[in-house]
C-alpha positions as CSV (number, residue, x, y, z in Angstrom):
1,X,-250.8,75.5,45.5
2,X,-249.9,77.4,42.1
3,X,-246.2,77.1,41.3
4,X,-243.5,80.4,41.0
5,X,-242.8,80.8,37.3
6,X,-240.7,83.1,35.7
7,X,-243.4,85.4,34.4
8,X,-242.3,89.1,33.1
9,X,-239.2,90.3,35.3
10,X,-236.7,93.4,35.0
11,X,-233.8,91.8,36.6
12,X,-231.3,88.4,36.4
13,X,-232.4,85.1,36.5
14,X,-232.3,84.9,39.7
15,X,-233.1,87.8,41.5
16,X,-236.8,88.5,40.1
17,X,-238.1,92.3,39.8
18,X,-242.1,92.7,39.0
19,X,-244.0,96.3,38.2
20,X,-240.4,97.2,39.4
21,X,-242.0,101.0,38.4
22,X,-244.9,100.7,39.9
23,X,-246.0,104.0,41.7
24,X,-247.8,102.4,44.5
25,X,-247.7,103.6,48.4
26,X,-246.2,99.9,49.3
27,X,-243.3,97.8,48.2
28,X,-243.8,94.1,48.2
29,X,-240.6,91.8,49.0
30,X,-240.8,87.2,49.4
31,X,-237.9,85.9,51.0
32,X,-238.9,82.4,49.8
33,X,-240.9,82.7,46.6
34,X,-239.3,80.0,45.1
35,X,-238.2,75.7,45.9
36,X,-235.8,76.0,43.3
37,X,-232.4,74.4,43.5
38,X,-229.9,75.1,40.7
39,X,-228.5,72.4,38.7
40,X,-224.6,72.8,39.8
41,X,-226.3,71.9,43.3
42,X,-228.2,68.4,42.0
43,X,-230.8,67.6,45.0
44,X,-228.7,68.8,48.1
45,X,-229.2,65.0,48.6
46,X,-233.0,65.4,49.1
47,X,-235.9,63.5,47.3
48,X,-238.5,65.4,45.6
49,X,-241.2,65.4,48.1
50,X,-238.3,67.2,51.0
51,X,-238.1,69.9,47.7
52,X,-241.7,70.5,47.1
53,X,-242.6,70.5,51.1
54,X,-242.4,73.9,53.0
55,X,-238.8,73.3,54.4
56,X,-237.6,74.5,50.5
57,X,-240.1,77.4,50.6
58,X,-243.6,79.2,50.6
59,X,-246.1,77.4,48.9
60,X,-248.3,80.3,48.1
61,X,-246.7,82.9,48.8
62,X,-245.9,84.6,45.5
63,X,-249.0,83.9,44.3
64,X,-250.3,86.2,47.0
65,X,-247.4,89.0,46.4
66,X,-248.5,89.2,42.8
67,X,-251.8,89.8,43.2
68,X,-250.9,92.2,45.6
69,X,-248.1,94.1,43.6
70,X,-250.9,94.5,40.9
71,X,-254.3,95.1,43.0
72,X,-251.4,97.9,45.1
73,X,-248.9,99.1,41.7
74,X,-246.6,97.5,43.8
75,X,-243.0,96.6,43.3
76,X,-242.3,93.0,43.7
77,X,-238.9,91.6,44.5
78,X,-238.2,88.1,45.2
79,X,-234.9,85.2,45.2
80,X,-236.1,82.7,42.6
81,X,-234.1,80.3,44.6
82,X,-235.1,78.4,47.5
83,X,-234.3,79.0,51.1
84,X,-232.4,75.7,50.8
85,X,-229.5,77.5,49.3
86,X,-229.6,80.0,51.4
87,X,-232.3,81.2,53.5
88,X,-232.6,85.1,52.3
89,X,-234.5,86.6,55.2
90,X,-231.3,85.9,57.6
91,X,-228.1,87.7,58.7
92,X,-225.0,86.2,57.0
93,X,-224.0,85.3,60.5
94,X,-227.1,83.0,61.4
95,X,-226.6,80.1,62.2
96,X,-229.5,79.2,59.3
97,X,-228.6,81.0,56.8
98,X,-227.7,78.0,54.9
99,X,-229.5,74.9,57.0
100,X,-228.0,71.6,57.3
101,X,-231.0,70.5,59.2
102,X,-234.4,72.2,58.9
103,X,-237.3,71.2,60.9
104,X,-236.3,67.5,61.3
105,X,-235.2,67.1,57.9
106,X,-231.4,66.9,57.7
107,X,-230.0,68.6,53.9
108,X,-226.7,66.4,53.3
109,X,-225.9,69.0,50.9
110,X,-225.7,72.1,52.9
111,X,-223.3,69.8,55.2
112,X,-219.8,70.8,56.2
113,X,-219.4,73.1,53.9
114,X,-216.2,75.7,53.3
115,X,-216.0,78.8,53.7
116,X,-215.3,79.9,50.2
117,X,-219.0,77.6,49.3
118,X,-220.4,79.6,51.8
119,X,-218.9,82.9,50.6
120,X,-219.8,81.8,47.0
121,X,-224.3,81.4,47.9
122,X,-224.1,84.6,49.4
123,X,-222.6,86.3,46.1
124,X,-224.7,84.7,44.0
125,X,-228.1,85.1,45.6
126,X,-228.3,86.6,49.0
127,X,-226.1,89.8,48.5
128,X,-227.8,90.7,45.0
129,X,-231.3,90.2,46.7
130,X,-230.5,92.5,49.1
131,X,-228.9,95.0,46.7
132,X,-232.0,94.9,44.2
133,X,-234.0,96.1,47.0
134,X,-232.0,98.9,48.4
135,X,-231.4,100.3,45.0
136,X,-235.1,100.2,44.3
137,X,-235.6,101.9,48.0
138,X,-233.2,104.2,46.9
139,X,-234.4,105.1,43.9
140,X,-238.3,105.4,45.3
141,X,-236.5,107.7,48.0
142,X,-235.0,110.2,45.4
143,X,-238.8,110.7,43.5
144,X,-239.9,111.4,46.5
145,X,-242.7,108.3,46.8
146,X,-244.3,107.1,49.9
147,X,-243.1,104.3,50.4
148,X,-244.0,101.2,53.2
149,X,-242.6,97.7,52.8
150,X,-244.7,94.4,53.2
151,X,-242.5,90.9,52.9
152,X,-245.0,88.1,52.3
153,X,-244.4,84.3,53.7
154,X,-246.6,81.4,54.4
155,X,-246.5,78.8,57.7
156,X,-246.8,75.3,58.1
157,X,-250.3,74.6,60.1
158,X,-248.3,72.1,62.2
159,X,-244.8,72.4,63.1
160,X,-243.2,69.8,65.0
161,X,-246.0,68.2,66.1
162,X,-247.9,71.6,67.8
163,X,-250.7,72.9,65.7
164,X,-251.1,76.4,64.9
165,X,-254.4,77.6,65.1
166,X,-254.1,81.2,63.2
167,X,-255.2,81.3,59.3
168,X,-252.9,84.3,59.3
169,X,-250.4,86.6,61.6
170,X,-249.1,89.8,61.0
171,X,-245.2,90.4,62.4
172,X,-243.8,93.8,63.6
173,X,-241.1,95.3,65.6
174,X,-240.5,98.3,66.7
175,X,-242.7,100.2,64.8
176,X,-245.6,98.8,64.8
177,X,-248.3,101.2,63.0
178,X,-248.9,99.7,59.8
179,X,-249.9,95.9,61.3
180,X,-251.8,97.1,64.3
181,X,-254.1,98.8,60.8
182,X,-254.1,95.6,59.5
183,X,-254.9,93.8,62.2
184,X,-257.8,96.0,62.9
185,X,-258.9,95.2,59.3
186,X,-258.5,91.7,59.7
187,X,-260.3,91.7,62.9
188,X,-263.5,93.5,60.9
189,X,-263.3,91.1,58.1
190,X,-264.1,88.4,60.3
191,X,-260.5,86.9,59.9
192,X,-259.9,84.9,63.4
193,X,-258.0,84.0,65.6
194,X,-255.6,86.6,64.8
195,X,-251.8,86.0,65.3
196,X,-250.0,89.3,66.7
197,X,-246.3,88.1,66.2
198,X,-247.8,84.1,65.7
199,X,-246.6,82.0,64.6
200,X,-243.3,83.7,64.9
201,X,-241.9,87.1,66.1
202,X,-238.6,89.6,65.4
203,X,-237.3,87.6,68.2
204,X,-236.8,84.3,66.6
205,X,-234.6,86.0,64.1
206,X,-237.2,85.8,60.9
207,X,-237.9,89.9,60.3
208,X,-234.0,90.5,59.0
209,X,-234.9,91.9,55.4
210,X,-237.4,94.1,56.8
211,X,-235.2,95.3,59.3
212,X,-232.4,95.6,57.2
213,X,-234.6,97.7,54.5
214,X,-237.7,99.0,56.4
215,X,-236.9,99.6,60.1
216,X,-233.2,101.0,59.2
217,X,-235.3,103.8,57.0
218,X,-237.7,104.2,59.4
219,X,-240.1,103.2,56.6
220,X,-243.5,101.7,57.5
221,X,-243.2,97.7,57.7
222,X,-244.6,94.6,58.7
223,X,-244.3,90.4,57.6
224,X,-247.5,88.9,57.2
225,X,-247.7,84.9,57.8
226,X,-250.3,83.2,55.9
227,X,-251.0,79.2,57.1
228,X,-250.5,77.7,53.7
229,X,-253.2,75.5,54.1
230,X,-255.4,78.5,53.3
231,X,-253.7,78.8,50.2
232,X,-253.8,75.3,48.2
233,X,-255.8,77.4,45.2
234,X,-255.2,80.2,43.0
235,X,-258.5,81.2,43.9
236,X,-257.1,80.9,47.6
237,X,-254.3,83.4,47.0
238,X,-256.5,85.4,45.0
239,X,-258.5,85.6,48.7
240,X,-256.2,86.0,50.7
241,X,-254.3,89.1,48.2
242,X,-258.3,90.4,48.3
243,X,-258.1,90.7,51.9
244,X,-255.0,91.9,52.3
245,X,-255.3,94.6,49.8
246,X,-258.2,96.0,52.3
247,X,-256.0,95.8,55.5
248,X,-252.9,97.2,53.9
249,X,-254.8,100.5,52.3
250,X,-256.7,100.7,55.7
251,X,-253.7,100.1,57.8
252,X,-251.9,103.2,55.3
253,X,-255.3,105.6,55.6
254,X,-255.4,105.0,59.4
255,X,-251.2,106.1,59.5
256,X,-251.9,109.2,57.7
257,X,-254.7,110.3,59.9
258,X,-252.8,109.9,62.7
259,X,-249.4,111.6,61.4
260,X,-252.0,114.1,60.3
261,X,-253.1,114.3,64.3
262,X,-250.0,114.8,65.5
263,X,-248.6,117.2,63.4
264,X,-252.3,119.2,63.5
């Protein structure tokens, strides 16, 4: 699976901004782009295999958002930090927001911490993540671009010890236009068996950046969930961003032909 690198950026170093002017229909956004652990933080008492395996991020997944931010003229925003820290796609509430045990793997450095260590992750990554994106929704907003948001992750194809058959699923909540389109494209691509809310759904708490910036706009939104198995190669995520390019511009013609229905 290709590795996050720093590549060209227009924000900090750890808050990542690509084609941050890109005039694209669609804004890209990875919760977990990125297994890295700063150095202040050593290991969070793991070895290196617990930081390269999925519990520290998304193998894949950025690889697939930047092919998509340029294939789209997409904006890209992403935490070059892993969800180890502090898991970006959560309310600063959840209880895993910062997990001393993920999957089965206990994280000795996320253990017992205070409240001002707490306070202090959520300054430094979670809270600027969060204000990167609403400033670039905001500022999309005032030009007047159309604007849906698409948050990119990958899955485990077995998770504690139950295998999950779906190369791919597409999460949505209440609105749920824009992946019903690209599930229909999916479906016509030949990509099966399909997961609708598979492996996960709103309800186990994983769509909170989408709610937080694409349902609370009533902007077009959906997570897609890619097995990460199906993404070992660049070539892979080059495959998979090919595929998705199709579904997400289908998914956004079929939208405007039915707003252009209703309002005919």
């Amino acid at each position: 699976m290709a590795s996050p690198t720093t590549g060209k950026t227009e924000a900090n170093s750890v808050i990542q901004t690509e084609n941050g002017s890109g005039r694209g229909p669609f804004v890209i956004l990875c919760d977990h782009a990125s297994r890295r652990v700063p150095d202040d933080l050593g290991d969070l008492g793991l070895d290196e295999a617990a930081l390269r395996a999925h519990i520290a991020w998304d193998p894949g997944a950025l690889g697939v958002s930047r092919e998509l931010s340029q294939r789209l003229d997409a904006p890209l925003v992403y935490p070059d930090m892993s969800r180890l820290v502090i898991d970006c796609n959560r309310d600063t509430a959840a209880h895993d927001l910062i997990p001393s045990v993920s999957e089965i793997t206990e994280i000795p450095g996320n253990r017992d911490l205070s409240d001002a260590e707490r306070a202090a992750r959520i300054a430094r990554v979670h809270a600027p993540f969060h204000t990167a994106i609403a400033a670039l929704l905001d500022a999309r907003a005032a030009e007047g671009l159309e604007t849906a948001v698409v948050s990119i992750h990958s899955f485990t194809p077995v998770y504690k010890g139950i295998a999950r058959p779906w190369p791919i699923g597409i999460l949505s909540n209440i609105d749920r236009r824009l992946a019903e389109g690209m599930l229909a494209d999916l479906g016509r691509q030949g990509v099966e068996p399909l997961g609708d809310n598979e492996p996960y759904a709103p309800s186990d708490g994983v769509y909170y950046t989408l709610a937080r910036h694409g349902e609370a706009r009533r902007l077009p939104s959906a997570m897609v969930e890619i097995r990460n198995d199906e993404l070992a190669t660049a070539s892979a995520e080059t495959l998979w961003a090919e595929r998705l390019e199709r579904a997400m511009r289908a998914a956004r013609d079929h939208l405007h032909a039915r707003q252009g229905s209703e309002h005919a």
